[in-house]
C-alpha positions as CSV (number, residue, x, y, z in Angstrom):
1,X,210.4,64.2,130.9
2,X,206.9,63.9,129.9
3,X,206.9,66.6,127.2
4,X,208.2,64.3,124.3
5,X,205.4,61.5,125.1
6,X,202.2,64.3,125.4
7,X,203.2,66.1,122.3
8,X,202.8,63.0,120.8
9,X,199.8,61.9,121.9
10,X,198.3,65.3,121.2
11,X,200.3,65.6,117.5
12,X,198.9,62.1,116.6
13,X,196.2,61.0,118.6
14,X,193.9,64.1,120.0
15,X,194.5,66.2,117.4
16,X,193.4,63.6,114.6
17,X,190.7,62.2,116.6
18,X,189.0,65.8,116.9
19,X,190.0,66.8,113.1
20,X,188.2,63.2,112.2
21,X,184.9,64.6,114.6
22,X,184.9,67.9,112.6
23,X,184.9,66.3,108.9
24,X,182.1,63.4,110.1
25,X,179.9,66.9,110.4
26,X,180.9,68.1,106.8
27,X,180.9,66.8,103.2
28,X,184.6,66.8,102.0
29,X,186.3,65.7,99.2
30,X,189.8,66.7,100.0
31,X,189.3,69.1,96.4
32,X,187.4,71.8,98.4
33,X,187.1,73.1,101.8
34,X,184.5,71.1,104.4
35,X,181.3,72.3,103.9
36,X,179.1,71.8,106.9
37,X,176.2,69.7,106.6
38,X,175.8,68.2,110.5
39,X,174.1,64.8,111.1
40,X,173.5,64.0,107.1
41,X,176.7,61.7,106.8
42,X,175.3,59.3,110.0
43,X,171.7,59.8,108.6
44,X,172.4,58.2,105.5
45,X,175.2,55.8,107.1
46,X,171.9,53.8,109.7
47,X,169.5,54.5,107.1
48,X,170.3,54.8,103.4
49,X,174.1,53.1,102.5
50,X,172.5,49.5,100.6
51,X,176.3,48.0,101.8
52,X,177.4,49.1,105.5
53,X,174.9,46.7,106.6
54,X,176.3,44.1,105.3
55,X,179.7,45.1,105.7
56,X,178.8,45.3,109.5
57,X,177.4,42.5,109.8
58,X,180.4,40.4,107.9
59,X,183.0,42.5,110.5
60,X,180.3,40.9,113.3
61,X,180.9,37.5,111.7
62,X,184.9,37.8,112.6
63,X,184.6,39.5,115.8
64,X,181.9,36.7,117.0
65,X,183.6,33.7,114.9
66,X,187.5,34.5,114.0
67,X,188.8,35.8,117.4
68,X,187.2,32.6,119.9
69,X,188.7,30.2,117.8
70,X,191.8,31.3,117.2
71,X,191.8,31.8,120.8
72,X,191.1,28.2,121.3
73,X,192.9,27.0,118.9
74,X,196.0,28.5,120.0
75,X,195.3,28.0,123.9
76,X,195.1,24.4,123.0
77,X,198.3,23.9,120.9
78,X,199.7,25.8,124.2
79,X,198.7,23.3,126.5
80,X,200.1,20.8,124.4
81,X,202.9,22.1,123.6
82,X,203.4,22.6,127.7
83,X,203.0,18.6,127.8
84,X,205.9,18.0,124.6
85,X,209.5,17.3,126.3
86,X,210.6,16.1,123.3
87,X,212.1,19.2,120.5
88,X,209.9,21.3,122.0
89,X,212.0,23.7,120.8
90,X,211.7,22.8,117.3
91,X,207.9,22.8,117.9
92,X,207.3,25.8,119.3
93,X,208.8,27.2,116.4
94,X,207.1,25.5,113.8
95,X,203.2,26.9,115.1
96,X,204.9,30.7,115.6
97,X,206.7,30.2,111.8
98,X,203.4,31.7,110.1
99,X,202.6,34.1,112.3
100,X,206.1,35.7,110.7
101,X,204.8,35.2,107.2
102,X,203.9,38.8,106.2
103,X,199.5,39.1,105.7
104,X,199.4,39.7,102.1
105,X,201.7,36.2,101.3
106,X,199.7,34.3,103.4
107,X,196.4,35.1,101.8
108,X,198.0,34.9,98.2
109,X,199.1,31.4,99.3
110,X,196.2,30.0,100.4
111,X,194.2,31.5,97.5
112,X,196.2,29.4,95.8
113,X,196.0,26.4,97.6
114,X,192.7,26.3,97.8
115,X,191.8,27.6,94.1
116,X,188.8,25.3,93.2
117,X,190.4,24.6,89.4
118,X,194.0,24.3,89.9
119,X,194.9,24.4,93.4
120,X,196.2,21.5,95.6
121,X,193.2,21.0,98.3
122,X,190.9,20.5,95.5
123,X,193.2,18.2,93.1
124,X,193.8,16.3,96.3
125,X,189.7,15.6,96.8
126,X,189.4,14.7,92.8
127,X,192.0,12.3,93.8
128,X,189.9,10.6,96.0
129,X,186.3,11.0,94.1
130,X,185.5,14.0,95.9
131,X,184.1,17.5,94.3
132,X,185.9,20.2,95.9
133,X,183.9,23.3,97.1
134,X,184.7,26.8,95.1
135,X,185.9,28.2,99.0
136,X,187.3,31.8,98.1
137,X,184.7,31.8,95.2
138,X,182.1,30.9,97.3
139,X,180.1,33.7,99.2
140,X,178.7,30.7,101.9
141,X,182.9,29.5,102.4
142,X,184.7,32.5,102.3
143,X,184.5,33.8,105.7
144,X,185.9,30.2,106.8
145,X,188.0,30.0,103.7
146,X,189.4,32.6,106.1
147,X,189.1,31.5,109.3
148,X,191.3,28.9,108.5
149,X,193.8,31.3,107.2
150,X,193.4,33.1,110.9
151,X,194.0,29.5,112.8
152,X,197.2,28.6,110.7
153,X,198.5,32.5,111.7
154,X,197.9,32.0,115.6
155,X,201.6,31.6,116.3
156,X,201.3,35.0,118.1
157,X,198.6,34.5,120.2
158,X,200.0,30.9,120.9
159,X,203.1,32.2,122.5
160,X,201.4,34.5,124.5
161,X,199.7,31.3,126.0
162,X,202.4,29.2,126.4
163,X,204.4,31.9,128.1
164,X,201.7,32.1,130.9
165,X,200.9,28.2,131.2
166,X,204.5,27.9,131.6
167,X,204.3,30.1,134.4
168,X,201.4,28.7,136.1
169,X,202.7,27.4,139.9
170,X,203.4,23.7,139.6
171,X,202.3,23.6,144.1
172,X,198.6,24.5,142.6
173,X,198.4,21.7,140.0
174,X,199.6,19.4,142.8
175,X,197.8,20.2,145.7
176,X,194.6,20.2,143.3
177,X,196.1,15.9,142.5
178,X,196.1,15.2,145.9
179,X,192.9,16.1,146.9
180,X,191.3,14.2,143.6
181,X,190.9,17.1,140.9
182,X,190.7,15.8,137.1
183,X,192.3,17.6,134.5
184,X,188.8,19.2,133.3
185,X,188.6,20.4,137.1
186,X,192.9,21.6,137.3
187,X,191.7,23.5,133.9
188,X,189.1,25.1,134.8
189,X,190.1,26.4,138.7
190,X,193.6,26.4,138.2
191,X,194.7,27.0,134.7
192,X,191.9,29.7,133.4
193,X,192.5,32.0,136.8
194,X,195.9,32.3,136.7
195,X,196.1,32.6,132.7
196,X,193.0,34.9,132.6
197,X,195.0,38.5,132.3
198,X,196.9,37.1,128.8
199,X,193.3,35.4,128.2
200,X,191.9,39.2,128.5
201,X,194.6,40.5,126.6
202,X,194.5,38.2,124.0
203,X,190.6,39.2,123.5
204,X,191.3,42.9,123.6
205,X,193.7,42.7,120.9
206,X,191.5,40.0,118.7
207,X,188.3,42.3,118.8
208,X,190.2,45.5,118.2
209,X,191.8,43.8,115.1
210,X,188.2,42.0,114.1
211,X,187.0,45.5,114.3
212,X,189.7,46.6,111.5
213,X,189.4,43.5,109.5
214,X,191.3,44.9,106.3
215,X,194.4,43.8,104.7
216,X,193.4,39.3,104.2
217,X,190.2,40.1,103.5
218,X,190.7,42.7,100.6
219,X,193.8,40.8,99.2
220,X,191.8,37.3,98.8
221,X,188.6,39.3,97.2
222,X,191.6,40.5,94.5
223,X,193.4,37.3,93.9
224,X,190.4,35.3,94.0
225,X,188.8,37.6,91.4
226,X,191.9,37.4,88.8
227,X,192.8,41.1,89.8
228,X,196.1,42.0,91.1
229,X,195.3,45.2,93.3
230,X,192.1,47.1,94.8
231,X,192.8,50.7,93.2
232,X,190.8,50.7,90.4
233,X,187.3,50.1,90.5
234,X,187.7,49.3,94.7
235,X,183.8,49.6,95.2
236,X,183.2,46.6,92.7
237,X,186.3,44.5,93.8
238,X,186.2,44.9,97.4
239,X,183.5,42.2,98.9
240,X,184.2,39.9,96.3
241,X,182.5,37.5,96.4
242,X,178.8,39.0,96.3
243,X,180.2,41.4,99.3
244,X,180.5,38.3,101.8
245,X,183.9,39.5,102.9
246,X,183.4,42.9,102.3
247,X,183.9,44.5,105.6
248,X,182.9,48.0,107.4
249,X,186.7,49.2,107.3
250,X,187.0,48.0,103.4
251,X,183.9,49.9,102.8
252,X,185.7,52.9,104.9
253,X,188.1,52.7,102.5
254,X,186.1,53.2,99.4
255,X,183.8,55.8,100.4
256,X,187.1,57.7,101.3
257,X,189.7,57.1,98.8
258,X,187.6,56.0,95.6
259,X,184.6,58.1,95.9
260,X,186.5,60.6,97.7
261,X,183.5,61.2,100.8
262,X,186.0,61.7,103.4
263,X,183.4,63.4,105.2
264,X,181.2,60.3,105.2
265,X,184.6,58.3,106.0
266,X,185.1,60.2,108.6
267,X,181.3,59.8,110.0
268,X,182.6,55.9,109.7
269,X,185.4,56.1,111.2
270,X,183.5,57.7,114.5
271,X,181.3,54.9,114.5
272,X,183.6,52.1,114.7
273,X,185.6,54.1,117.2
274,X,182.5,54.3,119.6
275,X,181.7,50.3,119.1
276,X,185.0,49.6,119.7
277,X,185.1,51.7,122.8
278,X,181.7,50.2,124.1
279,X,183.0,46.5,123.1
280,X,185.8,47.2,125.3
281,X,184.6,49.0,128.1
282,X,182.0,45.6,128.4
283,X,185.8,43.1,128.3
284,X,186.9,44.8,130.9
285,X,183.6,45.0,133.0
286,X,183.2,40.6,131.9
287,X,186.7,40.4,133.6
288,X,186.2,42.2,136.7
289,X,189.1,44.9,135.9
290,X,186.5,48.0,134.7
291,X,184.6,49.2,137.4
292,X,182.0,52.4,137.9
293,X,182.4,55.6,139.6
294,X,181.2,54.7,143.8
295,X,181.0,51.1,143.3
Protein backbone atom coordinates (compact mmCIF):
# COMPACT_ATOMS: atom_id res chain seq x y z
CA UNK A 1 0.00 0.00 0.00
CA UNK A 2 2.88 2.10 0.57
CA UNK A 3 4.76 1.36 -2.67
CA UNK A 4 2.89 4.00 -4.92
CA UNK A 5 3.69 6.90 -2.10
CA UNK A 6 7.81 5.86 -1.68
CA UNK A 7 8.34 5.53 -5.37
CA UNK A 8 7.21 8.87 -5.34
CA UNK A 9 9.02 10.36 -2.94
CA UNK A 10 12.25 8.65 -4.19
CA UNK A 11 11.17 9.47 -8.15
CA UNK A 12 10.73 13.18 -7.14
CA UNK A 13 12.12 14.08 -4.11
CA UNK A 14 15.42 11.89 -3.17
CA UNK A 15 16.38 11.33 -6.32
CA UNK A 16 16.42 15.15 -7.40
CA UNK A 17 17.69 16.38 -4.17
CA UNK A 18 20.97 14.05 -4.59
CA UNK A 19 21.18 14.76 -8.52
CA UNK A 20 20.97 18.69 -7.36
CA UNK A 21 24.11 17.73 -4.56
CA UNK A 22 26.12 16.21 -7.48
CA UNK A 23 25.81 19.24 -10.08
CA UNK A 24 26.51 21.98 -6.94
CA UNK A 25 30.18 19.95 -7.12
CA UNK A 26 30.38 20.43 -10.99
CA UNK A 27 30.27 23.18 -13.64
CA UNK A 28 27.41 22.35 -16.07
CA UNK A 29 25.77 23.94 -18.68
CA UNK A 30 23.21 21.36 -19.70
CA UNK A 31 25.45 21.47 -23.40
CA UNK A 32 28.15 19.11 -21.95
CA UNK A 33 28.55 16.60 -19.41
CA UNK A 34 29.37 17.90 -15.51
CA UNK A 35 32.73 18.44 -15.09
CA UNK A 36 33.80 18.20 -11.55
CA UNK A 37 35.28 21.14 -9.96
CA UNK A 38 34.25 20.56 -5.99
CA UNK A 39 33.81 23.56 -3.60
CA UNK A 40 34.46 26.31 -6.52
CA UNK A 41 30.62 27.09 -7.17
CA UNK A 42 30.08 27.84 -3.08
CA UNK A 43 33.62 29.58 -3.13
CA UNK A 44 32.62 32.09 -5.46
CA UNK A 45 28.77 32.02 -4.23
CA UNK A 46 30.18 33.61 -0.11
CA UNK A 47 32.90 35.29 -1.62
CA UNK A 48 32.97 36.57 -5.26
CA UNK A 49 28.96 36.82 -6.82
CA UNK A 50 28.74 41.19 -6.59
CA UNK A 51 24.61 40.33 -6.40
CA UNK A 52 23.69 37.17 -4.00
CA UNK A 53 24.41 39.50 -1.30
CA UNK A 54 22.02 41.63 -2.01
CA UNK A 55 19.62 39.25 -3.30
CA UNK A 56 19.95 37.56 0.20
CA UNK A 57 19.59 40.13 1.99
CA UNK A 58 16.29 41.55 -0.01
CA UNK A 59 14.81 37.66 0.52
CA UNK A 60 15.85 38.61 4.47
CA UNK A 61 13.76 41.78 4.11
CA UNK A 62 10.41 39.52 3.22
CA UNK A 63 11.12 36.71 5.50
CA UNK A 64 11.69 39.36 8.60
CA UNK A 65 9.06 42.00 7.20
CA UNK A 66 6.39 40.37 4.65
CA UNK A 67 5.45 37.12 6.68
CA UNK A 68 4.76 39.00 10.53
CA UNK A 69 2.54 41.33 9.00
CA UNK A 70 0.52 39.55 6.97
CA UNK A 71 0.33 37.41 9.88
CA UNK A 72 -1.05 40.27 11.88
CA UNK A 73 -2.80 41.65 9.53
CA UNK A 74 -4.86 38.68 8.75
CA UNK A 75 -5.08 37.49 12.61
CA UNK A 76 -6.71 40.77 13.17
CA UNK A 77 -9.27 40.95 10.29
CA UNK A 78 -9.95 37.28 11.91
CA UNK A 79 -10.78 38.51 15.17
CA UNK A 80 -13.00 40.92 13.77
CA UNK A 81 -14.56 39.20 11.62
CA UNK A 82 -15.27 36.61 14.75
CA UNK A 83 -17.06 39.76 16.40
CA UNK A 84 -19.29 40.75 12.79
CA UNK A 85 -22.98 39.04 13.12
CA UNK A 86 -24.08 40.97 10.54
CA UNK A 87 -23.23 39.37 6.49
CA UNK A 88 -20.60 37.86 7.87
CA UNK A 89 -20.85 35.75 5.20
CA UNK A 90 -20.61 38.34 2.71
CA UNK A 91 -17.50 39.55 4.58
CA UNK A 92 -15.66 36.76 4.94
CA UNK A 93 -15.73 36.46 1.34
CA UNK A 94 -14.85 39.76 0.45
CA UNK A 95 -10.99 39.48 2.48
CA UNK A 96 -10.55 35.73 0.89
CA UNK A 97 -11.74 37.24 -2.81
CA UNK A 98 -7.98 38.22 -3.56
CA UNK A 99 -6.32 35.56 -2.33
CA UNK A 100 -8.21 33.76 -5.47
CA UNK A 101 -6.86 36.36 -7.84
CA UNK A 102 -4.04 34.48 -9.65
CA UNK A 103 -0.12 36.17 -8.54
CA UNK A 104 0.84 37.51 -11.84
CA UNK A 105 -2.86 39.69 -12.10
CA UNK A 106 -2.47 40.93 -8.86
CA UNK A 107 0.95 42.44 -9.35
CA UNK A 108 0.09 43.72 -12.96
CA UNK A 109 -2.87 45.51 -11.17
CA UNK A 110 -1.27 47.17 -8.62
CA UNK A 111 1.63 48.25 -10.88
CA UNK A 112 -0.94 49.87 -12.33
CA UNK A 113 -2.55 51.42 -9.64
CA UNK A 114 0.18 52.68 -8.21
CA UNK A 115 2.09 53.86 -11.46
CA UNK A 116 3.61 57.24 -10.35
CA UNK A 117 2.43 59.04 -13.90
CA UNK A 118 -0.85 57.60 -14.80
CA UNK A 119 -2.01 55.46 -12.08
CA UNK A 120 -5.01 56.09 -9.69
CA UNK A 121 -3.18 56.35 -6.06
CA UNK A 122 -1.06 59.05 -7.49
CA UNK A 123 -3.77 61.07 -9.50
CA UNK A 124 -5.76 60.78 -6.35
CA UNK A 125 -2.75 62.69 -4.14
CA UNK A 126 -2.41 65.40 -7.12
CA UNK A 127 -5.99 65.72 -6.38
CA UNK A 128 -5.37 66.85 -3.15
CA UNK A 129 -1.89 68.86 -3.53
CA UNK A 130 0.10 65.97 -2.82
CA UNK A 131 3.30 64.66 -4.87
CA UNK A 132 2.93 60.99 -5.13
CA UNK A 133 6.06 58.80 -4.52
CA UNK A 134 7.49 56.77 -7.74
CA UNK A 135 6.65 53.28 -5.36
CA UNK A 136 7.50 50.42 -7.93
CA UNK A 137 10.11 52.87 -9.44
CA UNK A 138 11.49 53.50 -6.35
CA UNK A 139 14.32 51.15 -4.94
CA UNK A 140 13.54 52.74 -1.10
CA UNK A 141 9.38 51.78 -1.80
CA UNK A 142 9.39 48.79 -3.61
CA UNK A 143 9.73 46.20 -1.02
CA UNK A 144 6.47 47.88 0.65
CA UNK A 145 5.14 48.73 -2.72
CA UNK A 146 4.93 44.93 -2.11
CA UNK A 147 4.13 44.37 1.16
CA UNK A 148 0.99 45.93 0.56
CA UNK A 149 0.37 43.67 -2.35
CA UNK A 150 1.12 40.60 0.31
CA UNK A 151 -1.57 42.25 2.97
CA UNK A 152 -4.45 42.77 0.37
CA UNK A 153 -3.61 38.77 -0.67
CA UNK A 154 -3.97 37.39 3.01
CA UNK A 155 -7.41 35.98 2.40
CA UNK A 156 -5.63 32.57 2.87
CA UNK A 157 -3.96 32.95 5.79
CA UNK A 158 -7.11 34.85 7.26
CA UNK A 159 -9.25 31.82 6.94
CA UNK A 160 -6.91 29.76 8.48
CA UNK A 161 -7.39 32.07 11.53
CA UNK A 162 -10.79 32.53 11.62
CA UNK A 163 -11.35 28.77 11.42
CA UNK A 164 -9.35 28.30 14.68
CA UNK A 165 -10.83 31.46 16.65
CA UNK A 166 -14.00 30.10 15.76
CA UNK A 167 -13.14 27.07 17.45
CA UNK A 168 -11.70 28.47 20.51
CA UNK A 169 -14.04 27.14 23.70
CA UNK A 170 -16.48 29.85 24.49
CA UNK A 171 -16.35 28.15 28.81
CA UNK A 172 -12.44 29.63 28.56
CA UNK A 173 -13.41 33.11 27.45
CA UNK A 174 -15.99 33.17 30.20
CA UNK A 175 -14.51 31.79 33.08
CA UNK A 176 -11.50 34.18 32.24
CA UNK A 177 -14.86 37.31 32.48
CA UNK A 178 -15.71 36.20 35.68
CA UNK A 179 -12.69 36.33 37.40
CA UNK A 180 -11.89 40.02 35.84
CA UNK A 181 -9.59 39.30 32.65
CA UNK A 182 -9.57 42.21 29.89
CA UNK A 183 -9.55 41.47 26.49
CA UNK A 184 -5.60 42.20 26.24
CA UNK A 185 -5.38 39.51 29.07
CA UNK A 186 -8.37 36.79 27.20
CA UNK A 187 -5.91 37.45 24.06
CA UNK A 188 -3.02 36.75 25.27
CA UNK A 189 -3.75 33.45 27.78
CA UNK A 190 -6.60 32.28 26.03
CA UNK A 191 -6.76 33.16 22.39
CA UNK A 192 -2.77 32.78 21.35
CA UNK A 193 -2.54 29.09 23.24
CA UNK A 194 -5.26 27.57 21.75
CA UNK A 195 -4.69 29.25 18.12
CA UNK A 196 -0.86 28.68 18.39
CA UNK A 197 -0.65 25.28 16.13
CA UNK A 198 -2.43 27.33 12.87
CA UNK A 199 -0.19 30.40 14.36
CA UNK A 200 2.89 27.79 13.72
CA UNK A 201 1.59 26.66 10.65
CA UNK A 202 0.93 29.80 9.28
CA UNK A 203 4.73 30.78 9.96
CA UNK A 204 6.09 27.67 8.49
CA UNK A 205 4.39 28.16 5.32
CA UNK A 206 5.10 32.24 5.24
CA UNK A 207 8.99 31.67 5.68
CA UNK A 208 9.18 28.68 3.34
CA UNK A 209 7.41 30.93 0.74
CA UNK A 210 9.66 34.17 1.80
CA UNK A 211 12.40 31.88 1.22
CA UNK A 212 11.15 31.35 -2.59
CA UNK A 213 10.07 34.82 -3.12
CA UNK A 214 9.69 34.63 -7.08
CA UNK A 215 6.77 35.05 -9.15
CA UNK A 216 5.32 39.15 -7.70
CA UNK A 217 8.60 40.12 -7.30
CA UNK A 218 9.95 39.38 -10.95
CA UNK A 219 6.58 40.27 -12.56
CA UNK A 220 6.48 44.03 -10.95
CA UNK A 221 10.39 44.50 -11.82
CA UNK A 222 8.93 43.75 -15.64
CA UNK A 223 5.88 45.83 -15.75
CA UNK A 224 7.26 48.48 -13.79
CA UNK A 225 10.23 48.64 -16.25
CA UNK A 226 7.92 48.85 -19.60
CA UNK A 227 8.92 45.11 -20.38
CA UNK A 228 6.47 42.50 -20.81
CA UNK A 229 8.48 39.22 -19.76
CA UNK A 230 11.91 38.30 -17.98
CA UNK A 231 13.43 35.95 -20.91
CA UNK A 232 15.49 38.19 -22.55
CA UNK A 233 18.13 39.87 -20.93
CA UNK A 234 16.77 38.34 -17.21
CA UNK A 235 20.11 39.37 -15.48
CA UNK A 236 19.44 43.20 -16.21
CA UNK A 237 15.57 43.00 -15.76
CA UNK A 238 15.36 41.03 -12.77
CA UNK A 239 15.98 43.42 -9.48
CA UNK A 240 14.56 46.22 -11.16
CA UNK A 241 14.73 48.65 -9.66
CA UNK A 242 18.63 49.04 -8.86
CA UNK A 243 18.31 45.15 -7.66
CA UNK A 244 16.05 46.20 -4.50
CA UNK A 245 13.61 43.34 -5.33
CA UNK A 246 15.93 41.24 -6.83
CA UNK A 247 15.83 38.19 -4.71
CA UNK A 248 18.19 34.97 -4.06
CA UNK A 249 15.68 32.53 -5.99
CA UNK A 250 15.41 35.30 -9.06
CA UNK A 251 19.06 35.34 -9.09
CA UNK A 252 18.75 31.28 -9.00
CA UNK A 253 17.02 31.66 -11.84
CA UNK A 254 19.38 33.64 -14.01
CA UNK A 255 22.50 32.02 -13.20
CA UNK A 256 20.66 28.82 -14.35
CA UNK A 257 18.49 29.46 -17.25
CA UNK A 258 20.20 32.73 -18.74
CA UNK A 259 23.76 32.14 -18.17
CA UNK A 260 23.19 28.50 -18.24
CA UNK A 261 25.59 27.71 -14.67
CA UNK A 262 23.32 25.02 -13.52
CA UNK A 263 26.11 23.94 -11.67
CA UNK A 264 26.36 27.17 -9.67
CA UNK A 265 22.40 26.98 -9.61
CA UNK A 266 22.53 24.02 -8.19
CA UNK A 267 25.25 25.16 -5.50
CA UNK A 268 22.20 27.82 -4.79
CA UNK A 269 19.80 25.78 -4.67
CA UNK A 270 21.65 23.67 -1.73
CA UNK A 271 22.11 26.76 0.13
CA UNK A 272 18.61 27.86 0.46
CA UNK A 273 17.70 24.29 1.13
CA UNK A 274 20.01 24.25 4.27
CA UNK A 275 18.66 27.81 5.50
CA UNK A 276 15.44 26.84 5.10
CA UNK A 277 15.97 23.58 6.98
CA UNK A 278 17.87 25.41 9.91
CA UNK A 279 14.96 28.28 9.85
CA UNK A 280 12.66 25.52 10.43
CA UNK A 281 14.20 23.26 12.60
CA UNK A 282 14.60 26.75 15.11
CA UNK A 283 10.04 27.30 14.47
CA UNK A 284 9.65 24.28 15.66
CA UNK A 285 12.16 24.35 18.70
CA UNK A 286 10.49 28.48 19.40
CA UNK A 287 7.18 26.39 19.69
CA UNK A 288 7.98 23.69 21.82
CA UNK A 289 7.12 20.84 19.17
CA UNK A 290 11.07 20.01 17.97
CA UNK A 291 12.91 18.52 20.58
CA UNK A 292 16.71 16.84 20.87
CA UNK A 293 17.75 13.32 20.99
CA UNK A 294 17.69 12.44 25.34
CA UNK A 295 16.05 15.61 26.28
Amino acid sequence: MTGPALIGLVVFFLYPLCANLFYSFTNYDLASPPKWIGLRNYTYLFTQDPRVGKAALNTLWFVVILVPVRMACSLGIALLLTRRKRAAGLWRTLFYLPALVPPVASVVGFVFLFNPGAGPVNTLLRTFGLKGPLWFNDPALSKPSLLLLGVWMMGDIMVIFLAALLDVPKDQYEAAELDGAGSGSKFWYITIPNISPVVLFSAVTGVIAALQYFTEAAVASSVANGKTGIDAGADQLLGYPNDSLLTFTQWMYVQGFSSFQLGYAAAMAVVLFVIAAAVMAVLLRKAGLFRQKGA
